[in-house]
C-alpha positions in Angstrom: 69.4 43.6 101.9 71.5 42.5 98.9 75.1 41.8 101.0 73.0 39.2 103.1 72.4 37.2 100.0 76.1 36.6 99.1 77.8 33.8 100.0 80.4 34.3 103.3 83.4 35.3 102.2 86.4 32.8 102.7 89.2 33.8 100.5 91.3 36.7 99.6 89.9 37.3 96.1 86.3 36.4 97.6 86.2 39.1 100.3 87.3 41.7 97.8 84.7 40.8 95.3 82.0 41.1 98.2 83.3 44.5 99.0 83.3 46.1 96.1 79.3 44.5 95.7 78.6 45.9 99.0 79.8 49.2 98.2 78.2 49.0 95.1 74.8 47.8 96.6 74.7 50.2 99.1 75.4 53.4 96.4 72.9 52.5 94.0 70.2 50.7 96.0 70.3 51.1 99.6 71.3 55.4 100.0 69.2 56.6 97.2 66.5 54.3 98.4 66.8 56.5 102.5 67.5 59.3 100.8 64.1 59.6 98.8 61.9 58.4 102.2 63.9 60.9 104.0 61.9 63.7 102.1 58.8 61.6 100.7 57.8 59.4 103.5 56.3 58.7 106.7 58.0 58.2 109.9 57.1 54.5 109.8 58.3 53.3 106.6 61.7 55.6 107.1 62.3 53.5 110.0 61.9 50.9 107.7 64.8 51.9 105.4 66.7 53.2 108.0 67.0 49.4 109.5 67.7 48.2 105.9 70.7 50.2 105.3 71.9 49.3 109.3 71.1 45.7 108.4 73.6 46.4 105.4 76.2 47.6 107.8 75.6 44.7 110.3 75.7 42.0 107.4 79.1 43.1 106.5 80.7 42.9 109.7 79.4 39.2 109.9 81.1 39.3 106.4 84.5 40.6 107.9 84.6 38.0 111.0 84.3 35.5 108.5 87.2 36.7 106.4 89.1 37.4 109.2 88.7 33.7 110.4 90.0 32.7 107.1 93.2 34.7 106.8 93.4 37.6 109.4 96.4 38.9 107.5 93.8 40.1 104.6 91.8 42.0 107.2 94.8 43.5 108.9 96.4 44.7 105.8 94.2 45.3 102.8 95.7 45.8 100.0 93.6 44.4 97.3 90.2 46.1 99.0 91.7 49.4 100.1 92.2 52.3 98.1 95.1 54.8 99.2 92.2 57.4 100.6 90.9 54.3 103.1 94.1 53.3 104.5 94.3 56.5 107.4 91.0 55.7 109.1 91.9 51.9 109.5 92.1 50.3 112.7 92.8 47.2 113.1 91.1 46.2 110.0 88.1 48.8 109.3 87.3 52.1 110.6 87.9 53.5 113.8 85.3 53.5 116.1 85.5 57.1 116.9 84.7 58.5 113.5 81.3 57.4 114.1 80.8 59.2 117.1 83.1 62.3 115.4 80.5 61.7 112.5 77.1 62.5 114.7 79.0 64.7 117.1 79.4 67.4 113.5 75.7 67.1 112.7 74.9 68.4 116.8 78.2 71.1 116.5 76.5 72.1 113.1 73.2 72.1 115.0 74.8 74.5 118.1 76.4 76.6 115.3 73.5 77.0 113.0 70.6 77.8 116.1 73.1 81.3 116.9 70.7 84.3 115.9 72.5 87.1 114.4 70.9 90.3 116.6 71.8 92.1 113.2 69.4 90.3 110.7 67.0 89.9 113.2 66.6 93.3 113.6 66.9 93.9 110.2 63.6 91.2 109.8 61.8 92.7 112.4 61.9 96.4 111.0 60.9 95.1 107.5 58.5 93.3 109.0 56.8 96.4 110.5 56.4 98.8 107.4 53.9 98.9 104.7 54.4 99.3 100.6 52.2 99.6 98.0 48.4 100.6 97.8 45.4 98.0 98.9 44.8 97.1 95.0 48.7 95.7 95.1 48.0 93.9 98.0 44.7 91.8 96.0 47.0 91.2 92.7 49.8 89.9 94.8 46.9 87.8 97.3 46.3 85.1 94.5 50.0 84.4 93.6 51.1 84.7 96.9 48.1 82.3 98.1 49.8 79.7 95.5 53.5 80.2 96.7 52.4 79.5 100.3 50.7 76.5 99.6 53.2 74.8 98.3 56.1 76.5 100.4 53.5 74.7 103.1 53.7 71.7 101.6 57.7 71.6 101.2 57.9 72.7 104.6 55.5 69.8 106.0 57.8 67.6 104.4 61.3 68.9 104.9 60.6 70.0 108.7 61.3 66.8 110.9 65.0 66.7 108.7 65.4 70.4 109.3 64.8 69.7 112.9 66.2 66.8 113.5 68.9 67.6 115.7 66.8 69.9 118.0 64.7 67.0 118.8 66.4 65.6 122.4 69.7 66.6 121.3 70.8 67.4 124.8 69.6 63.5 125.8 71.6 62.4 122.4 74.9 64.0 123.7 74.8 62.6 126.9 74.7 59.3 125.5 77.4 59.5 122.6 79.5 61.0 126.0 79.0 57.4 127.7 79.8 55.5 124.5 83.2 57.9 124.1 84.1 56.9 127.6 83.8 53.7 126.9 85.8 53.6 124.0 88.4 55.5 125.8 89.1 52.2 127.9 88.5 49.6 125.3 90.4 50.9 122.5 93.6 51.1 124.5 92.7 47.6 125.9 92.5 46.0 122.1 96.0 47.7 121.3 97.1 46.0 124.6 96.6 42.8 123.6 97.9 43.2 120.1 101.5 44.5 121.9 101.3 41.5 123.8 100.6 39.3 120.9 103.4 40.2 118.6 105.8 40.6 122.5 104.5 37.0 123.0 105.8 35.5 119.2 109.2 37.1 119.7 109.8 35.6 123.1 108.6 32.3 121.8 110.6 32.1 119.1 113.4 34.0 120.1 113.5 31.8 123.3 113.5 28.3 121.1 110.0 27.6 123.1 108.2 26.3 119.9 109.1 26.7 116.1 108.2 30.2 114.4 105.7 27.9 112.6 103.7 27.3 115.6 104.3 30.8 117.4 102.6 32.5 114.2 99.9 30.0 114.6 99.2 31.1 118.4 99.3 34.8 117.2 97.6 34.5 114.5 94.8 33.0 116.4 94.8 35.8 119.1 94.5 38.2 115.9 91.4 36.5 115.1 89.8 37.1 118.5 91.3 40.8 118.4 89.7 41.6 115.0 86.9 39.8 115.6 86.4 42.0 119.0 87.2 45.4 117.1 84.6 44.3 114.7 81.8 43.9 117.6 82.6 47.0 118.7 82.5 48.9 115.6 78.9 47.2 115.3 77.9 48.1 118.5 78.5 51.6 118.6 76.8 52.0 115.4 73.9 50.4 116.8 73.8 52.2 120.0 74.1 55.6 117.9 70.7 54.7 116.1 68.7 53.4 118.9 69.0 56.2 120.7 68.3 58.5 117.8 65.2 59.5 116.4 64.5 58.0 113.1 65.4 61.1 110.9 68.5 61.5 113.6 69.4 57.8 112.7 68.3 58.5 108.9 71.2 61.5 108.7 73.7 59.6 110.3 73.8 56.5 108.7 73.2 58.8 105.0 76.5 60.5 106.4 78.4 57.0 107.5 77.2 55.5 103.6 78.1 59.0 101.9 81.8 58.6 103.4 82.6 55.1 102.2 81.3 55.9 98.9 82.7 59.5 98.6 86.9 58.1 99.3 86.1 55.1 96.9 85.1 57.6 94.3 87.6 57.3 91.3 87.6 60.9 90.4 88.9 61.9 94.1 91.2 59.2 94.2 92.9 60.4 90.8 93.2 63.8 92.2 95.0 62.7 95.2 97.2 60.5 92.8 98.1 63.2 91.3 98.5 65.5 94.3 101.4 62.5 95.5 103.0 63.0 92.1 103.6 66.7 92.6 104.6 66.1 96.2 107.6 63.7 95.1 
């Protein structure tokens, strides 16, 4: 819980700095810290690291309303705390809503995909299955390795199972509910861009009208802004939340692995030279 211990950002060159230590804290501390309960631990105290990496995630939208109260125009476009790779899943100010519900939605598609029997192979299986090589004596050489392998194949499998099943566990019941939250988005999203038109309409006529001074209109926007961002934000939050608490742990384990993986993967400086250089062959 490292980003709860900086101080609120205020300033430009403030909310960068906590970015960057937020990334940073949640690459080195927070995802190799879930990633080694995921396999090692019990349910219980992966639930526990499972709420500290979504406490990271809810500390830095706190974070973000705060900067956005400071200067909205840092939020809205971030050119200090961006890289080039960020900049197409922004809206208004952070990432869209829906690629967290496009996020768990490709661990259940991967799921339906994955749980398809070939007839083929299984067949195949089956007939190998049913025939008999080698005399009895192979079969008592072979019994003492054999005994070894499957204790600790046993023992891997004990561990690894609830991960390798996590998305058969109530995934139907899972669906359902990323379906309501989708539907939901699908009115507020439109609703936020609604009142962003009519923020920027309302400065024009203001101005353009000789109602107040352009001093003052940008004021009045810039204030609505707040509110806007400051909404988007709760919503981001919410849906996050929602997503785990109706998971099961290792459901809410995998997703929020996947959410921390992303914002660490298009920050990574060897992608981001590639793509730098994929824009200088394109020109």
């Amino acid at each position: 819980m490292h980003a709860a211990r900086n101080k609120p950002p205020t300033g430009h060159h403030t909310f960068n700095n906590y970015y960057t230590n937020w990334i940073t804290t949640m690459k080195t501390t927070h995802l190799p810290n879930l990633r080694h309960h995921m396999s090692a631990s019990t349910p219980t105290l992966l639930s526990a690291h499972v709420e500290i990496l979504h406490h990271h995630f809810k500390s830095y939208y706190h974070a973000l309303d705060l900067a956005a109260s400071a200067d909205v125009s840092q939020i809205l476009f971030p050119s200090s705390h961006r890289n080039p790779l960020e900049l197409p899943f922004l809206w208004l100010g952070d990432l869209h809503p829906y690629l967290f519900t496009n996020l768990i939605r490709s661990y259940l598609i991967q799921h339906d995909s994955s749980s398809v029997i070939d007839p083929e192979n299984d067949e195949y299986d089956r007939g190998n299955g049913d025939h008999e090589v080698g005399s009895e004596s192979g079969r008592e050489s072979e019994e003492g390795m054999e005994e070894i392998e499957v204790g600790e194949s046993c023992e891997f499998l004990k561990k690894q199972w609830p991960l390798m099943n996590a998305w058969k566990v109530q995934s139907s019941k899972l669906t359902a509910r990323i379906d309501q939250i989708e539907r939901g988005l699908r009115l507020m999203v439109p609703a936020l861009m609604d009142r962003v038109r009519k923020a920027q309409a309302g400065f024009v006529a203001k101005v353009g009208s000789g109602e107040v001074t352009a001093a003052v209109a940008a004021a009045e926007m810039e204030e609505e802004m707040v509110g806007i961002v400051m909404d988007a934000n709760r919503l981001r939050k919410d849906v996050i939340s929602e997503i785990v608490s109706v998971s099961s742990v290792y459901q809410g384990a995998l997703f929020l692995e996947g959410l921390a993986q992303f914002l660490v993967g298009i920050r990574d400086e060897k992608m981001l030279l590639e793509f730098k250089k994929c824009k200088r062959l394109m020109k």
